[in-house]
C-alpha positions as CSV (number, residue, x, y, z in Angstrom):
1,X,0.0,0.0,0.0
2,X,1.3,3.6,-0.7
3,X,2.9,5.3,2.2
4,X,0.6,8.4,4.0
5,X,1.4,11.6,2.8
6,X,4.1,13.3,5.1
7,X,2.0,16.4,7.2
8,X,3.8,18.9,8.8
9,X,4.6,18.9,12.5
10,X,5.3,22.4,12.5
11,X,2.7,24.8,14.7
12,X,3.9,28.4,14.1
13,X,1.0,30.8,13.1
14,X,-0.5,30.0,9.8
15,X,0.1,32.0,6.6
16,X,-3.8,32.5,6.5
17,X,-4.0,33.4,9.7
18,X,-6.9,35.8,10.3
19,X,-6.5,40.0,9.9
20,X,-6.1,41.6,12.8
21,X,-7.3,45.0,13.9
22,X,-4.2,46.8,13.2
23,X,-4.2,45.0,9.8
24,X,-7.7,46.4,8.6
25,X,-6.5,50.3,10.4
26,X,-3.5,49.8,7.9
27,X,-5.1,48.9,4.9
28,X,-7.9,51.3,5.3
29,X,-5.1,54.0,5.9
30,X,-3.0,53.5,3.0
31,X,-6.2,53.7,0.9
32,X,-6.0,57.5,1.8
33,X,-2.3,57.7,0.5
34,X,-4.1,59.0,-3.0
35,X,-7.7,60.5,-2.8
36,X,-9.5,59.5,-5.9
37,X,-11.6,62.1,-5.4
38,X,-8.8,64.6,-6.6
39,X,-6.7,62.0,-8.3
40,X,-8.8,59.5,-10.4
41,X,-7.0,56.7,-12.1
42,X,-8.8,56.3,-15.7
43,X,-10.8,53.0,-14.5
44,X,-12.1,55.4,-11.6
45,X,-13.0,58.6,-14.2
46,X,-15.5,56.1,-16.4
47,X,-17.5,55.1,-13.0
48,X,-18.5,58.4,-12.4
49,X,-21.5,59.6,-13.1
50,X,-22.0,62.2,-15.9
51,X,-22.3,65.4,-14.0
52,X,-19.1,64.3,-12.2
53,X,-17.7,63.3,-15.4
54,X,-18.2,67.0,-16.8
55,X,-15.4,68.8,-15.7
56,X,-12.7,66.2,-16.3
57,X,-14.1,66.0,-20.0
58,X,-13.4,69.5,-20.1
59,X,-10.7,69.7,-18.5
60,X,-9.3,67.0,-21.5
61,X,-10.9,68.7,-24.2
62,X,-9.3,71.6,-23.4
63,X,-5.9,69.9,-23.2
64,X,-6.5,68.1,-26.4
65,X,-6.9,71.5,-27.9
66,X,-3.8,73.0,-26.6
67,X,-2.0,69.6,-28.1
68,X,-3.6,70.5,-31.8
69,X,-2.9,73.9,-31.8
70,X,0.9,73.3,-31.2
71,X,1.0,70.5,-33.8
72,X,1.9,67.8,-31.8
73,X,1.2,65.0,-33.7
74,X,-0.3,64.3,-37.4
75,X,-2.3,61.5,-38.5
76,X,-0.9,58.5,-40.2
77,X,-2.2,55.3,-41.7
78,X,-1.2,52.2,-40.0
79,X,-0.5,50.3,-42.8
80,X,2.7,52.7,-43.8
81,X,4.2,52.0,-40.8
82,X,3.9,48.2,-40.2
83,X,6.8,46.9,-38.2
84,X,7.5,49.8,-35.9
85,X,6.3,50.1,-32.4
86,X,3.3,51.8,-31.5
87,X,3.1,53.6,-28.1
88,X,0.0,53.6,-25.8
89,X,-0.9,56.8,-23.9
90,X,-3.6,57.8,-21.2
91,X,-4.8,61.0,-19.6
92,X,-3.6,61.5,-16.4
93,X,-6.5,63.7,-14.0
94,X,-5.3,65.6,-11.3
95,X,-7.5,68.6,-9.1
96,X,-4.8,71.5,-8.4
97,X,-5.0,73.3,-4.7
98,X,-6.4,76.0,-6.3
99,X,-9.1,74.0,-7.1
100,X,-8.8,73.4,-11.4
101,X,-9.3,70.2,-13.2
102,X,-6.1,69.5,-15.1
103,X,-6.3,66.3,-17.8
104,X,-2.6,65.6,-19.7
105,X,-2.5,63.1,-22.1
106,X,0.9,60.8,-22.1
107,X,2.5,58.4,-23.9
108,X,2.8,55.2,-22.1
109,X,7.2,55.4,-22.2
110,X,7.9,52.3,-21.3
111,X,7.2,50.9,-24.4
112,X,9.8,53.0,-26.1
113,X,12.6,50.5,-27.4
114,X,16.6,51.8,-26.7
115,X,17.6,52.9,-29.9
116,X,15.0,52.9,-32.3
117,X,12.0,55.9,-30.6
118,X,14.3,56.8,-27.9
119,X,17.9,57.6,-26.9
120,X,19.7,59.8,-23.9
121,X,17.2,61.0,-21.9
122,X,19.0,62.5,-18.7
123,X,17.4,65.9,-17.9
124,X,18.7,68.1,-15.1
125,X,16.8,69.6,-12.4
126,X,17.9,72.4,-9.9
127,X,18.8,70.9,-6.5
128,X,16.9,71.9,-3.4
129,X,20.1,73.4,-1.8
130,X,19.9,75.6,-4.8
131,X,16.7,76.9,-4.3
132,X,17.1,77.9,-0.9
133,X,20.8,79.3,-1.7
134,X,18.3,81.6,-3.8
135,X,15.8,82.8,-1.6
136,X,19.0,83.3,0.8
137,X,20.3,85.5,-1.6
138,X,17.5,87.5,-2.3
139,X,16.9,87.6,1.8
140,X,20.2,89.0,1.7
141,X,20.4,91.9,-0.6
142,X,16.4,92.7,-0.2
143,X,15.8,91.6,-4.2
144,X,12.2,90.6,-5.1
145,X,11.4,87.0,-6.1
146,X,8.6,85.9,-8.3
147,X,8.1,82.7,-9.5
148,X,6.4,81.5,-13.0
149,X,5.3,78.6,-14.9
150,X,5.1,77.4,-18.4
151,X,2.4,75.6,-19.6
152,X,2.9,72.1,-22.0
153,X,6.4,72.9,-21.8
154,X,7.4,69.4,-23.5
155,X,5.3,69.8,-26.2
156,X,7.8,72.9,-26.8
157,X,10.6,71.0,-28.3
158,X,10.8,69.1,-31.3
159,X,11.1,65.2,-30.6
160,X,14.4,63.7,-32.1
161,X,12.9,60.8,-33.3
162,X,10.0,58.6,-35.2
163,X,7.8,58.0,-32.7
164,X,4.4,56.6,-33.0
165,X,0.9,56.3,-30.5
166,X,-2.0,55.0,-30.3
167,X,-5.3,57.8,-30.8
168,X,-7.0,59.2,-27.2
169,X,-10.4,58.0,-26.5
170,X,-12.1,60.1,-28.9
171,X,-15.5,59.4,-27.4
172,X,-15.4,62.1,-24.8
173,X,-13.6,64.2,-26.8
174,X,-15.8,64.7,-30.3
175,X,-14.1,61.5,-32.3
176,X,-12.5,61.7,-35.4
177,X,-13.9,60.9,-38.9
178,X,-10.8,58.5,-39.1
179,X,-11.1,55.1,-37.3
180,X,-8.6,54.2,-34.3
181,X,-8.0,51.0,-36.0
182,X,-6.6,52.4,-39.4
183,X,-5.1,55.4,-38.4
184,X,-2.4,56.2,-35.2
185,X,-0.5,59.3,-34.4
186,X,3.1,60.3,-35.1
187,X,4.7,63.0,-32.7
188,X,6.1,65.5,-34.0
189,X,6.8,67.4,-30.7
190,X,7.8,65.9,-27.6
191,X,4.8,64.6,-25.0
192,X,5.0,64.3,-21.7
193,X,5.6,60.4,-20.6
194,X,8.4,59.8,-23.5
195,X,11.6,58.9,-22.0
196,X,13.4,61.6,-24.1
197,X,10.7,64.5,-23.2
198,X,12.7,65.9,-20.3
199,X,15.8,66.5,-21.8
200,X,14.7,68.2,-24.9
201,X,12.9,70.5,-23.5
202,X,15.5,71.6,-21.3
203,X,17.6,72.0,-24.4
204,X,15.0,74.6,-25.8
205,X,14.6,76.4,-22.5
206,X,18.6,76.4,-22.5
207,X,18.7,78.3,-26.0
208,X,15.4,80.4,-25.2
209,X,17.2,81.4,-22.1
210,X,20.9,82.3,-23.7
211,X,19.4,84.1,-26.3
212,X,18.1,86.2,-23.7
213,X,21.2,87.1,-22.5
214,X,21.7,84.6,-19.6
215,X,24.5,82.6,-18.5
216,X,24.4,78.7,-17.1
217,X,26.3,78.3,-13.9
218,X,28.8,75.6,-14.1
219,X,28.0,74.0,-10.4
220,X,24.7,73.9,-11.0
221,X,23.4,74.1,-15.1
222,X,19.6,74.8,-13.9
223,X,20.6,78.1,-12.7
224,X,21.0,80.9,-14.8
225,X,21.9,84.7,-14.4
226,X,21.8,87.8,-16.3
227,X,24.7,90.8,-15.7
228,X,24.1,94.1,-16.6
229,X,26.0,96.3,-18.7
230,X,28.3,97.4,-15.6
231,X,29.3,93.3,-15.8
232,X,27.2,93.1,-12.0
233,X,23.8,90.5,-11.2
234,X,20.5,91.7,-12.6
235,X,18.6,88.5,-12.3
236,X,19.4,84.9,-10.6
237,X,16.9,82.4,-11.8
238,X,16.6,78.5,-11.0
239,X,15.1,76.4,-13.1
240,X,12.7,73.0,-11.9
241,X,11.6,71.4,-15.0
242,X,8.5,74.0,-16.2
243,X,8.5,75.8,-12.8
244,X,10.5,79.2,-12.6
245,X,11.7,81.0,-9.5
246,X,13.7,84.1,-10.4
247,X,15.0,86.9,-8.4
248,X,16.6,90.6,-9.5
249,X,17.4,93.6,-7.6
250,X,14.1,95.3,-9.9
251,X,10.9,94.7,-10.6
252,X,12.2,96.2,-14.3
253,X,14.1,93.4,-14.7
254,X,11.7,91.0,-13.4
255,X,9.2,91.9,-16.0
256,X,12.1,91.8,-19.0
257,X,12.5,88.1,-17.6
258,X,8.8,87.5,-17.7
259,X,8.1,89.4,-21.0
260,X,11.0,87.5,-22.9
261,X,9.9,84.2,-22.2
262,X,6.2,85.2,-22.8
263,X,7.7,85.8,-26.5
264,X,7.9,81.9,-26.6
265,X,6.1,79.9,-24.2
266,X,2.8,79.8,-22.4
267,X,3.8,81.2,-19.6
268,X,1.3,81.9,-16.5
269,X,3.3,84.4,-14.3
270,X,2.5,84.0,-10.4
271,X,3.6,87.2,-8.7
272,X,5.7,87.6,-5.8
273,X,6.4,84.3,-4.5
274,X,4.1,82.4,-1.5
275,X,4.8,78.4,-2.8
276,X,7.3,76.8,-4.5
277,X,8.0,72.9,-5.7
278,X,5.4,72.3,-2.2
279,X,7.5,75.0,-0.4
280,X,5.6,78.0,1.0
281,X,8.0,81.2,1.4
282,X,6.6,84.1,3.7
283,X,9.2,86.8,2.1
284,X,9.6,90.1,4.0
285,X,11.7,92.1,1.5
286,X,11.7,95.5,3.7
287,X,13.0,93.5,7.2
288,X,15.4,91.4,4.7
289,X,14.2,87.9,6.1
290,X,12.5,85.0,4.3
291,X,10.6,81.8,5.9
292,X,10.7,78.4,3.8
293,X,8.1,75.9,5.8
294,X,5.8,73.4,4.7
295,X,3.4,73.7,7.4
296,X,0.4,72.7,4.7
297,X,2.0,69.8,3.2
298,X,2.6,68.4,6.8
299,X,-0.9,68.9,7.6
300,X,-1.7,67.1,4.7
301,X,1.0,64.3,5.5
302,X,-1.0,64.1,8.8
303,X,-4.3,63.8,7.8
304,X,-3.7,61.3,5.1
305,X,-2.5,58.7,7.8
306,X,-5.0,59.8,10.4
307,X,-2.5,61.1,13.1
308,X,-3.9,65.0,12.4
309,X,-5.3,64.0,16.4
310,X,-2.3,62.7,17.6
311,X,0.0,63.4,20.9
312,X,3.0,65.6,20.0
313,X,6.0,64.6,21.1
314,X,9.4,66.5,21.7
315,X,12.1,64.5,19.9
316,X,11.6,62.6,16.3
317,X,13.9,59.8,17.6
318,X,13.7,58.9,21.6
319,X,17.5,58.6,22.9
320,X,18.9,55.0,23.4
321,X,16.9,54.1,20.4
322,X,17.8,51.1,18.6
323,X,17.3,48.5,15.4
324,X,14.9,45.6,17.3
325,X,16.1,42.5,15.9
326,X,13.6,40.3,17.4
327,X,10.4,42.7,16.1
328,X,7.9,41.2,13.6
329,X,8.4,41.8,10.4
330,X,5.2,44.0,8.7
331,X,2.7,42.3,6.6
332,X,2.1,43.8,2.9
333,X,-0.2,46.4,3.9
334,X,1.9,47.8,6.5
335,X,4.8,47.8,4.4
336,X,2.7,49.4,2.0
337,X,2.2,52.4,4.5
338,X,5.3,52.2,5.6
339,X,6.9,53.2,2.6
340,X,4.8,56.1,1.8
341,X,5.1,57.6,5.6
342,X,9.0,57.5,4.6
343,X,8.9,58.9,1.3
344,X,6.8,62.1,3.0
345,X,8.5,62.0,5.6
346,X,11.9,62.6,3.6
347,X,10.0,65.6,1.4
348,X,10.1,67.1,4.3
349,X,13.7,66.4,5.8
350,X,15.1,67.0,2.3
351,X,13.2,70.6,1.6
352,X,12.9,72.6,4.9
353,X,12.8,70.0,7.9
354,X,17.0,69.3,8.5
355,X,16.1,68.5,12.2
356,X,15.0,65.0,11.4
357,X,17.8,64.0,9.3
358,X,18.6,61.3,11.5
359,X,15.4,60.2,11.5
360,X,15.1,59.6,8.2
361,X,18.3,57.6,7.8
362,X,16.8,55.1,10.5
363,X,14.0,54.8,8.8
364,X,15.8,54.2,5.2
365,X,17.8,51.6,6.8
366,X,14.9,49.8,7.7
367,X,13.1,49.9,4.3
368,X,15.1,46.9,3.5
369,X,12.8,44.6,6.1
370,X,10.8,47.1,7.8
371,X,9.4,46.1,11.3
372,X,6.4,47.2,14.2
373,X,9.5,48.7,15.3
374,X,10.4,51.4,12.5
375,X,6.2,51.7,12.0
376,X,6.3,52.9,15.4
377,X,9.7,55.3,14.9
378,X,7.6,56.4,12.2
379,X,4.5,57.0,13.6
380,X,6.8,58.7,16.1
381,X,8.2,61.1,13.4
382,X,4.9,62.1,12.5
383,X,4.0,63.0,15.9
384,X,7.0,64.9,16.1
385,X,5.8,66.8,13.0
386,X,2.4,67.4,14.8
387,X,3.8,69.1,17.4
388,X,6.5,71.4,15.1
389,X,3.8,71.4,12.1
390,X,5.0,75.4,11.5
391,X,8.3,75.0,11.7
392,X,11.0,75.8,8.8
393,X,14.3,77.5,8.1
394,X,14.6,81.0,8.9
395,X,17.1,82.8,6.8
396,X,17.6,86.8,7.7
397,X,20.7,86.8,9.7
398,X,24.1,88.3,8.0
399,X,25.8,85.0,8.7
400,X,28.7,84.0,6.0
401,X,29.0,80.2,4.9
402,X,30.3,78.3,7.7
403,X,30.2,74.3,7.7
404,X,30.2,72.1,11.1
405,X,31.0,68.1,10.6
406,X,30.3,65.1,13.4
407,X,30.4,61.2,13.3
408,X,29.0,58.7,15.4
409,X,31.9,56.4,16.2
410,X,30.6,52.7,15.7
411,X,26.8,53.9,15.9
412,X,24.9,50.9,13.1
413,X,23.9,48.0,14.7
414,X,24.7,46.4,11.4
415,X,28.1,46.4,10.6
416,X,29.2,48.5,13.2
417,X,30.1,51.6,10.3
418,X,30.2,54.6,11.5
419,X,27.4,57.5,10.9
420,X,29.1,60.8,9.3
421,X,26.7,64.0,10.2
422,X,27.1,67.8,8.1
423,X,25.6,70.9,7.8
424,X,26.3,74.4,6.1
425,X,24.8,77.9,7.5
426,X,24.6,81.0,5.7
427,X,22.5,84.1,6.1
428,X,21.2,82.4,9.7
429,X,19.8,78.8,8.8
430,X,21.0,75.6,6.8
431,X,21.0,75.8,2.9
432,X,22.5,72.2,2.9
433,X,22.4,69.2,5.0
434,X,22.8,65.4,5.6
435,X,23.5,62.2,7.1
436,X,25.3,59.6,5.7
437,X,26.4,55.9,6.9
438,X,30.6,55.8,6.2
439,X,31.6,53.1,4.0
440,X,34.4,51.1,5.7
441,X,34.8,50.1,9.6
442,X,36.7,53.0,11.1
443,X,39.6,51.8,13.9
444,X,38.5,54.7,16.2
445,X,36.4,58.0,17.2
446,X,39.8,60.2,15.1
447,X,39.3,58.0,11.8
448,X,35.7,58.5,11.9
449,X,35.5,61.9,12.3
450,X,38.3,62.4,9.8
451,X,35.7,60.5,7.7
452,X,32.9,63.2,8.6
453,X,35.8,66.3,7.6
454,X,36.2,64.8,4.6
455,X,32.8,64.3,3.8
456,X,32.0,68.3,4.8
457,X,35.0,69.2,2.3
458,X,33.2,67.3,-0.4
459,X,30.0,69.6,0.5
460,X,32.1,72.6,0.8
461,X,34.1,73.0,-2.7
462,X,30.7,72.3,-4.3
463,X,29.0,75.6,-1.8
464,X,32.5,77.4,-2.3
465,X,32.6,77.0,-6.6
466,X,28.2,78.4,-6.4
467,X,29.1,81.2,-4.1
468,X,31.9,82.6,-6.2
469,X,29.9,81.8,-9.1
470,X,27.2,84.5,-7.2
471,X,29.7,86.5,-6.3
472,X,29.0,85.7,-2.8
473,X,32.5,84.9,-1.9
474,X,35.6,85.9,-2.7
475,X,37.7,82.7,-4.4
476,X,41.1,83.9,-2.1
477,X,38.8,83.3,1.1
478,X,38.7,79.7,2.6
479,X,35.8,78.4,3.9
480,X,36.0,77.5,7.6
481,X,34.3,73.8,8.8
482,X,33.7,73.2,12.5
483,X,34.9,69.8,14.3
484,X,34.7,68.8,17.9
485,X,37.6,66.1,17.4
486,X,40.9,68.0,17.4
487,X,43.0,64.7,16.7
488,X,41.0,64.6,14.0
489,X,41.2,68.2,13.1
490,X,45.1,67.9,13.3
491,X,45.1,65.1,11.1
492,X,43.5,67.6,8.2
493,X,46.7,69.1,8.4
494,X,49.4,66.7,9.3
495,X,49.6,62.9,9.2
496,X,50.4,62.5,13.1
497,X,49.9,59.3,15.0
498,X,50.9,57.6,11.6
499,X,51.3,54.5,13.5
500,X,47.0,54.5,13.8
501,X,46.2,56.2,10.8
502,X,48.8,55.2,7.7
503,X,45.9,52.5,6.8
504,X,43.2,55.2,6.2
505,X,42.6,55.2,2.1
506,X,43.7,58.0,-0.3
507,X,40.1,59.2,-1.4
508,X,40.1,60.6,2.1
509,X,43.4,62.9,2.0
510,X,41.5,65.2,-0.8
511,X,41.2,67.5,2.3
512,X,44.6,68.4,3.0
513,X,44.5,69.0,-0.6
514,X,42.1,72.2,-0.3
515,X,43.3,73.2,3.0
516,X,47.3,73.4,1.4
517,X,45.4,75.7,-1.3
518,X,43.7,77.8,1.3
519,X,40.1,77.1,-0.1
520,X,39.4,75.3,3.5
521,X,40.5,75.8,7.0
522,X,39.0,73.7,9.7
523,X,38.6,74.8,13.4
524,X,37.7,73.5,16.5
525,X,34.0,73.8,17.6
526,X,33.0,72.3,21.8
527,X,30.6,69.2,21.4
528,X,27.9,71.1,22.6
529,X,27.9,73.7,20.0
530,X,28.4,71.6,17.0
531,X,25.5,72.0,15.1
532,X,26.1,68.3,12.8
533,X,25.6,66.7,16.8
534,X,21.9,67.1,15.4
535,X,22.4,64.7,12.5
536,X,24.4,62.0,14.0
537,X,22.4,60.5,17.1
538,X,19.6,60.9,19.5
539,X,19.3,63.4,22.2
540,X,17.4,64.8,24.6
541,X,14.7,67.1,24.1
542,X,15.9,70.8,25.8
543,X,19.6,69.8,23.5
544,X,17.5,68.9,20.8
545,X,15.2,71.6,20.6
546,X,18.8,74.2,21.1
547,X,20.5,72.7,18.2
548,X,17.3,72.4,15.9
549,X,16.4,76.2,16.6
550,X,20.0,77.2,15.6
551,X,20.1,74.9,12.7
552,X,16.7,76.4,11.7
553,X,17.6,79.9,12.4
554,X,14.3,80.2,14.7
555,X,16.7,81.1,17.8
């Protein structure tokens, strides 16, 4: 007789063991990561009823329009071009803050093929630090700022290659006396969703913009500026895809700006600036001062994942915290929600929030397998948001660059690496930031802060090359970087105790490099006045709330 069927003896929980509460409070929470209301997916648009359906239809009418008018694609039969790929595209519904419907129709670009509809597509975009080097520098001098955005910009530039799709749904949108199974379109401007898009159109708005009369920075090529005939800045402009923020010492010059690229683009201009890129900017041009907060996007961030009730707490990260090895791994809904408390939770660090830097590296680290213990840390971050919704930097002082550096000797569970901490004031708050694991073992507390000085100097050149780009510093002037280790301040400058340090690798050294040249000079700073202490390691809350309100510039 055949043998019985081996069972298992095994009696851990089963794999369809039954939802919990906090399973069904998850999964009904990440449902609220994206409100269809304000965000319908396609399937979610044709469900409506018609009076709901109305203003969408308009709203992708109107953009179908806009597409015609510029000549963005022609009709072709499908039989000429048998053999070549055909695209897909969609329109993509979104409800703007200021309440307008706003349909784009894009082509589905993951169907491009390498080589044949497609080729380099990297596009550059201004960096955040840039942006608030900006508004820094307008805080500075007393400049106005205005901001301005250019509508279809893609659709600007001419695409670089044979590129077919398939027709929109023509149904809500009047149909055409062709038939979608005979006929396709072939773009002849670029459309947002092709891989190439991006890039071409920053090549157009790079000519548009130089035949202006502006020069492209070198350190950063999404920044432009415009001298006047004296050779001095008349306008400093940064540049974030289709979204413009520009400041001059006139409103003259402003309105050149505005009126030039009005000559070629659709360009809707917004005034003096109150949001930016989900920053909102309270800009007092007569006291010389400028907030950058995003005290509604947090609100938002709260609300989303029902904590808008929740307890405030002090500290994002409570001291002594560390990786729980033996907490349970999340299900897929949590990690779901997870993963988008993170990503907003980094918008925030990475725009205007600096004091939870260190936060948001704990929580990256545990992205990998996320646990009840990083929900909770991040729970815990959101709390600490609740309670500092209004916070953000405060830039106003006359305060020249100055960098501070830190490391936490040892501090990963995993690995034991080190954590390397740096910040960079001017004009009375942080214009650039971060935290950042080290990647080797260091042999004591010196090496790893040599680590962290190194790091900074890295930073430094790249704020040093900007600001004499700006004119903000003069190039014979080194920039000075704080450390609280003074073995490993000496050691920026000498190669003592060679004995304990000859092993340290040569990418390192590129600091005694810049400070030979006089472009760096690094001084001592006492532990409790080193403002990168912030971004290295838990603290408690009356040190943690000093250091974030001088990192800030709220003290």
């Amino acid at each position: 007789e055949p043998a019985e069927p081996r069972r298992s003896k095994r009696t851990g929980p089963s794999v369809y063991r039954r939802t919990t509460h906090l399973d069904v409070s998850i999964h009904s929470l990440f449902a609220l990561v994206r409100d269809p209301e304000k965000d319908p997916t396609w399937q979610e648009f044709v469900k409506f009823p018609p009076d709901k359906q109305l203003p969408w239809i308009n709203a992708m009418k109107k953009e179908w329009d806009t597409l015609s008018e510029l000549g963005t694609f022609k009709l072709v039969k499908r039989s000429d071009i048998k053999g070549k790929p055909v695209a897909t595209g969609k329109f993509v519904l979104t409800r703007k803050t200021d309440g307008r419907y706003k349909a784009r129709w894009v082509v589905r670009g993951f169907s491009q093929v390498h080589g044949v509809n497609y080729h380099e597509t990297f596009s550059p975009v201004t960096r955040s630090a840039s942006v608030k080097i900006l508004v820094a520098y307008a805080a500075r001098f007393g400049w106005y700022i205005e901001t301005g955005d250019v509508g279809n910009a893609y659709v600007n530039s001419d695409i670089d290659c044979e590129l077919f799709m398939e027709q929109a749904p023509m149904e809500y949108l009047g149909g055409y006396e062709q038939s979608r199974s005979e006929y396709v379109l072939q773009l002849v401007r670029a459309l947002y969703g092709t891989k190439q898009a991006g890039r071409l159109w920053h090549r157009h708005i790079h000519k548009t913009l130089k035949a202006l009369g502006y020069e492209r920075l070198q350190t950063d090529i999404c920044m432009y500026i415009r001298r006047g005939s004296d050779g001095k800045f008349m306008v400093l402009l940064a540049l974030y895809v289709d979204d413009i923020i520009a400041t001059a010492a006139t409103r003259q010059a402003l309105d050149e700006l505005w009126s030039g690229l009005e000559q070629h683009y659709s360009l809707r201009r917004l005034g003096e600036v109150n949001d930016f890129l989900g920053l909102q900017l309270k800009y007092n041009r007569e006291a010389r001062s400028v907030v950058v907060y995003q005290a509604r996007y947090a609100a938002e961030v709260l609300e989303r994942f029902q904590m808008s009730e929740c307890h405030p707490v002090k500290t994002p990260v409570p001291v002594g915290w560390t990786f729980d090895t033996d907490s349970t791994e999340l299900n897929q809904s949590q990690l779901s929600l997870y993963r988008a408390m993170v990503g907003s939770i980094m918008f925030l660090v990475t725009s205007s929030r600096p004091d939870m830097y260190y936060l948001a590296v704990l929580l990256s680290k545990g992205m990998a397998s996320p646990t009840e213990a990083t929900l909770r840390l991040a729970k815990r971050g959101l709390r600490y948001i609740k309670g500092t919704i209004d916070w953000g930097l405060h830039f106003g002082q006359d305060m020249p660059l100055r960098g501070y550096a830190d490391a936490d000797f040892a501090g990963s569970n995993f690995g034991r690496k080190s954590l390397t901490g740096f910040c960079f004031m001017f004009n009375g708050a942080a214009i650039n930031s971060g935290t950042k694991q080290q990647p080797l073992v260091c042999l004591s507390t010196c090496e790893a802060e040599y680590l962290a000085l190194s790091q900074a100097a890295k930073e430094a050149m790249y704020l040093r090359q900007l600001f004499v780009e700006l004119g903000l510093w003069n190039d014979h002037e080194p920039i000075m970087i704080l450390g609280d280790n003074e073995c490993a301040n000496q050691l920026t400058a000498d190669p003592i105790a060679h004995s304990r340090t000859k092993h340290i690798e040569i990418r390192f050294h590129h600091i005694r490099q810049h400070i030979e040249d006089r472009k760096l000079v690094i001084n001592k700073v006492h532990t409790d006045d080193n403002l990168a202490d912030l971004f290295t390691k838990p603290m408690a809350a009356e040190r943690h709330l000093r250091l974030t309100k001088l990192v800030l510039g709220m003290d």
